[in-house]
C-alpha positions as CSV (number, residue, x, y, z in Angstrom):
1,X,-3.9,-4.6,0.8
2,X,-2.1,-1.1,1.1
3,X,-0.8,1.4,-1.6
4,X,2.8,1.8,-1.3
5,X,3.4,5.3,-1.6
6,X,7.1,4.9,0.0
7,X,9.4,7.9,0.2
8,X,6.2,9.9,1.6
9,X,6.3,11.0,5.1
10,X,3.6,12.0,7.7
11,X,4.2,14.4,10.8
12,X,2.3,15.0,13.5
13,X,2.9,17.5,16.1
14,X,1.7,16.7,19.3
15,X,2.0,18.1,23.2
16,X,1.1,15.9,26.6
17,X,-2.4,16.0,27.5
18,X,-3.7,16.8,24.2
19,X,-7.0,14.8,23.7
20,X,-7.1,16.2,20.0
21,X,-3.5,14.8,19.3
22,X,-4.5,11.1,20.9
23,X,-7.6,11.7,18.2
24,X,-5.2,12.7,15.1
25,X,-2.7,9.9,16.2
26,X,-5.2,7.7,15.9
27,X,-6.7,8.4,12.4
28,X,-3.3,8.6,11.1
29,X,-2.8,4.8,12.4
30,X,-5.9,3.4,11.5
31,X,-5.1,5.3,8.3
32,X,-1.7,3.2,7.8
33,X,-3.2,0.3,7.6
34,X,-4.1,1.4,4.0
35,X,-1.8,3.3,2.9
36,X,2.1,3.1,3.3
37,X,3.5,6.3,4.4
38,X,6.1,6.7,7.5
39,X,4.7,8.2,10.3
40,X,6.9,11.1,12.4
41,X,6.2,11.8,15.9
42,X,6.9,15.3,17.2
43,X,6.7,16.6,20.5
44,X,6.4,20.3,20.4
45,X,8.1,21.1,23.4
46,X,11.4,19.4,22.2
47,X,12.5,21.9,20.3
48,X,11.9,26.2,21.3
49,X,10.9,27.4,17.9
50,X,8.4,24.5,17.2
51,X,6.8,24.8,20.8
52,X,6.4,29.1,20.1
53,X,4.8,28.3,16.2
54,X,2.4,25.5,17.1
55,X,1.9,25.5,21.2
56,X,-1.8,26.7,20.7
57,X,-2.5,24.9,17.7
58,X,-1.9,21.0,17.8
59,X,-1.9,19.2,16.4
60,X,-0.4,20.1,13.5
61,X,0.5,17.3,10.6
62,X,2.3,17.6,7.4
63,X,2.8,16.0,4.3
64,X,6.5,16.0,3.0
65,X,7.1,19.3,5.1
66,X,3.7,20.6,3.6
67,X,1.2,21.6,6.7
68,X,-2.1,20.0,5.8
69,X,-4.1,19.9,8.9
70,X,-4.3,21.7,12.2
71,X,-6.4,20.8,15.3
72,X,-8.3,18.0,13.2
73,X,-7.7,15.2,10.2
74,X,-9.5,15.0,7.3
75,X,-8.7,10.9,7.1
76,X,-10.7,10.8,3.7
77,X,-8.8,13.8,2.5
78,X,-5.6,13.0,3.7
79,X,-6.2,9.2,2.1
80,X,-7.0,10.5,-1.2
81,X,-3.8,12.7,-1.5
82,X,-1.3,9.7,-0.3
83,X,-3.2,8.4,-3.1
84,X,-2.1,10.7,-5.0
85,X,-6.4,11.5,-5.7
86,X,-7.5,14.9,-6.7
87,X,-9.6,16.0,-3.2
88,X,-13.0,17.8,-3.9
């Protein structure tokens, strides 16, 4: 059974081609199968200003607008905070 932790959203920014971003997607999927949490899809190169900040860097997620990762996901980490669990 997941935690509902509704109202709490997850973004990933990702690029084609990225074998890191196929990695993060999938954590963050296997991840909501625990844990409630709506999952945003962004592909950098939709948007100018997003493709300039994070073209060398995906992917990037966020937490409510909050960037909490880069390059890799921390799936315990990132579980305990949609928890809502202090992280060590």
């Amino acid at each position: 059974m997941s935690a509902s932790v509704t109202g709490v959203t997850v973004r990933i920014y990702t690029k084609p081609r990225c074998a890191l971003c196929v990695e993060a997607r999938r954590v963050l999927e296997e991840l909501r199968t625990r844990v409630d949490f709506v999952l945003e899809v962004v592909d950098i190169r939709d948007d100018r200003d997003t493709w300039e900040r994070y073209r060398h860097a995906v992917p990037v997620v966020t937490l409510d607008g909050e960037e909490i990762a880069r390059l890799r996901v921390d799936e315990k980490g990132l579980e305990d905070r949609l928890r809502g669990t202090s992280v060590a």
